[in-house]
C-alpha positions in Angstrom: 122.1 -71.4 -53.2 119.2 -68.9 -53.5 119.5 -68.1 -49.8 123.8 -67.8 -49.6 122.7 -65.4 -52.8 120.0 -63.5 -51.2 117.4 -64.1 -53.5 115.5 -66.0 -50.5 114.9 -64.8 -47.3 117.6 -65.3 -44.9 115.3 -66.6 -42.6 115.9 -70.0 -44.6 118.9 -70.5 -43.4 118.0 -70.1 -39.3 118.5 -73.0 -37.5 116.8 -72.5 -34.1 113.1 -71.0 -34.0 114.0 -68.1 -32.0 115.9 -66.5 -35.0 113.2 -67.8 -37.9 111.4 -64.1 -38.8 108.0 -65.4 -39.4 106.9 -61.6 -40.3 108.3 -62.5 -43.8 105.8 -65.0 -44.4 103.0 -63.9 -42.8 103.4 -60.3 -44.3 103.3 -61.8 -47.9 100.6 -64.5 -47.1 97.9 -61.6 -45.5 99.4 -59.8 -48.9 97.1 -62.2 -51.2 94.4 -63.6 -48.8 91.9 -61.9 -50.3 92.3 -64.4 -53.2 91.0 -67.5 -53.6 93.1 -70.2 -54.6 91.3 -71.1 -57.8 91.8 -67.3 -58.7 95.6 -67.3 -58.0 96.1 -70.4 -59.8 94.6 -68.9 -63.3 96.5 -65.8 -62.7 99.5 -67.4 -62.4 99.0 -69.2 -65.3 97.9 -65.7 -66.9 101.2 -64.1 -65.9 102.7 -67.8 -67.5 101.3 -67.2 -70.7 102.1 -63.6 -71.2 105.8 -63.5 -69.6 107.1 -66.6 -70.9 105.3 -67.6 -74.4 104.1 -64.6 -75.5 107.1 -62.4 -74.8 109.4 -64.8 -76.1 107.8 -65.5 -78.9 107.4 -61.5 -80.0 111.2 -61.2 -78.7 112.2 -63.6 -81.0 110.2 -61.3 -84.5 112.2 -58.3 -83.1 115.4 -59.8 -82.6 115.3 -61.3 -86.2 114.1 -57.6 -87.5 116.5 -55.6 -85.7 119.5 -57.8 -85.7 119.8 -59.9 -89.0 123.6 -59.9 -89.2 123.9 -61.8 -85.4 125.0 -65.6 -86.4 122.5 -68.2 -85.7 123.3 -71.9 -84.3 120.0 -73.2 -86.2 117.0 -72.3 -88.5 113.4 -72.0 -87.9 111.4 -73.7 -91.0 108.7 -71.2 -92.6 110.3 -68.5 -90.3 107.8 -66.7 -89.1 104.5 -69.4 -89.9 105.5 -71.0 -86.2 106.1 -68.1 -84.3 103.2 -66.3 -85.9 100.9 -69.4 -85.2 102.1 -69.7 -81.7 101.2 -66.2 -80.6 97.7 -66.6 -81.6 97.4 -69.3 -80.0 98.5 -68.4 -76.4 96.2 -65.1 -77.3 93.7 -67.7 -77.8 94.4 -69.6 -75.0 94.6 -66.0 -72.8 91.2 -64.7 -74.4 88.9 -67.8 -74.6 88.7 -68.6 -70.7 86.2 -67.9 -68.7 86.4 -64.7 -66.9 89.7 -63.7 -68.4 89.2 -59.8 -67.7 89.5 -60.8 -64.1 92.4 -63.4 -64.2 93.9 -60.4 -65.9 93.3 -58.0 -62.9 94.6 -60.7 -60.3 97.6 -61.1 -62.4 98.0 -57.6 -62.8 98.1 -56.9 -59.2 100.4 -59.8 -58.4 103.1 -58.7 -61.4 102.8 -55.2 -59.4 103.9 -56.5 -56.3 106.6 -59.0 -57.2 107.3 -55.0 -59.2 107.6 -53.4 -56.0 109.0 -55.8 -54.0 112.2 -56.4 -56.8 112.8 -52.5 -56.9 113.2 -52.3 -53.3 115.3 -55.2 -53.1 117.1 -54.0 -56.0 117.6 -50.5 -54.3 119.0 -52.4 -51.1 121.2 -53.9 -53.3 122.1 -51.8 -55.7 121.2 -53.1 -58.3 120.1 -52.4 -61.6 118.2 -50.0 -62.0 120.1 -48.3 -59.1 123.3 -49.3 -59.8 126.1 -46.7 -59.9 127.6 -45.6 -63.4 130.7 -47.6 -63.9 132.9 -45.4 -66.2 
């Protein structure tokens, strides 16, 4: 489904090896080889932590803040204890490793580059943010 959407590379979908592009891999693989797999891992795990948890978690205070009147299907008990709770302790779990300054670096540099490499296939596309006005 990902590769009939282009999300994947359409090298997927060759069926013979003459047409497989192995640039595509071998461009992204030299990309990170500088890393060690150990140091991927926990930055992965960094970008986890921050992208999914954290930012969900701060989403959900500012949605609460800045749109009370929007229905809600349920209700959080000691709203906002858990949330509250929860953010410190995925900033604990962020701060407290071993050599988080530079997980934080590796995950920096690979949030770049999945960045760069969304833009310009967002500009191929035209996608957002380079989709035309619709009036």
């Amino acid at each position: 489904m990902g590769t009939i959407s282009g999300y994947l590379p359409k090298c997927i979908l060759c069926t013979t090896f003459r047409m497989f592009r192995w640039w595509h891999w071998e461009s992204s693989r030299r990309c990170f080889c500088f890393l060690r797999l150990r140091d991927a891992i926990a930055a992965l795990v960094v970008i986890r932590i921050i992208l999914q948890f954290l930012v969900q978690a701060v989403g959900l205070i500012v949605f609460r803040v800045t749109r009370p009147e929007v229905a809600r299907p349920f209700r959080m008990w000691l709203y906002p204890l858990p949330v509250l709770l929860a953010i410190a302790g995925f900033l604990f779990i962020l701060f407290n490793r071993e050599n988080w300054q530079k997980e934080m670096r590796y995950a920096g540099m690979i949030l770049l580059a999945g960045l760069v490499i969304y833009m310009i296939r967002a500009r191929r596309g035209r996608e957002w943010p380079f989709e035309a006005v619709k009036s």
